[in-house]
N, C-alpha and C positions, 0 to 999 in steps of 0.2 A: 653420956646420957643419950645421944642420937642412936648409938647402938642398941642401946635398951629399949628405945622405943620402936627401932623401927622392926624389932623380933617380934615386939610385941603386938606390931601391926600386923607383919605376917601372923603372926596366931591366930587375930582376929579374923584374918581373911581367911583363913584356912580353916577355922570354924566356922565359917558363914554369919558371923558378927560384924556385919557390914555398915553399919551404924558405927559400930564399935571404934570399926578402921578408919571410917571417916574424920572421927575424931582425935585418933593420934593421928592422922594424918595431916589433919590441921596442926596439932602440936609440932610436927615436923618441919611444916612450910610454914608455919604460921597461920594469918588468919585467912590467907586468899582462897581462891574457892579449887576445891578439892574433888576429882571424883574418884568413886572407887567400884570396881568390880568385881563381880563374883565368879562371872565367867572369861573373862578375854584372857586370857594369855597363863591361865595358870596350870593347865596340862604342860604347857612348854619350860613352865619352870620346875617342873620335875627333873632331878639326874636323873640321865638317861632316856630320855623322852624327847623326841624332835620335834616338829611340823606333822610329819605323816602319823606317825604313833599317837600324836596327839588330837590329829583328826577320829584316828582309829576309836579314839576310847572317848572323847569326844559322842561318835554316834553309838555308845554302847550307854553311856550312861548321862547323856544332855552338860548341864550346868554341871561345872565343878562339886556346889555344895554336892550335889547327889551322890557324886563319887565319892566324896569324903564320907557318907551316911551308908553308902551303898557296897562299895567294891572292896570285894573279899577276894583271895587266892584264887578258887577257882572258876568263878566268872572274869576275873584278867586273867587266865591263863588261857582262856576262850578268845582271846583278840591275839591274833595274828601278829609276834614278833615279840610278845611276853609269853615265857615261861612260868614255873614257880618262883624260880630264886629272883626274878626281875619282878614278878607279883609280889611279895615280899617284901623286894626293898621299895616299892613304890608306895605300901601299905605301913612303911617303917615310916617314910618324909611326910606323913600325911596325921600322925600320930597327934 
């Protein structure tokens, strides 16, 4: 069951359902108090995406939600260490 929920948290976050998260988050931990982000650390939870790569697109396109609404093939193929086929799969984990 923890598995199921905690995909299901990622989805929430990765659609910008922030609320959403928060509350299987709480399902997760219980009822203690919970925060959740939209922006800290989730460029770096991309395969294949480090620090630097993740600052990179970071200033291309601010908060994660936007990237998820926003980045197509060839505006990341415009940032410096993505090609297509890395635009791509980056645009596949974000589905």
């Amino acid at each position: 069951m923890t598995h199921d929920l905690e995909k299901e948290y990622a989805s929430a976050l990765r659609d910008g359902r922030t609320e959403e998260a928060t509350e299987v988050a709480r399902k997760i931990h219980g009822d203690r108090e919970v925060e959740t982000s939209d922006t800290d650390g989730k460029y770096e939870d991309l395969k294949g995406v480090g620090d630097e790569l993740a600052d990179e697109i970071r200033q291309v396109y601010g908060d994660y939600s936007n990237f998820v609404e926003e980045a197509d093939v060839e505006s990341l193929s415009d940032i410096s260490g993505i090609g297509e086929t890395r635009a791509e799969s980056l645009l596949e984990q974000v589905e």
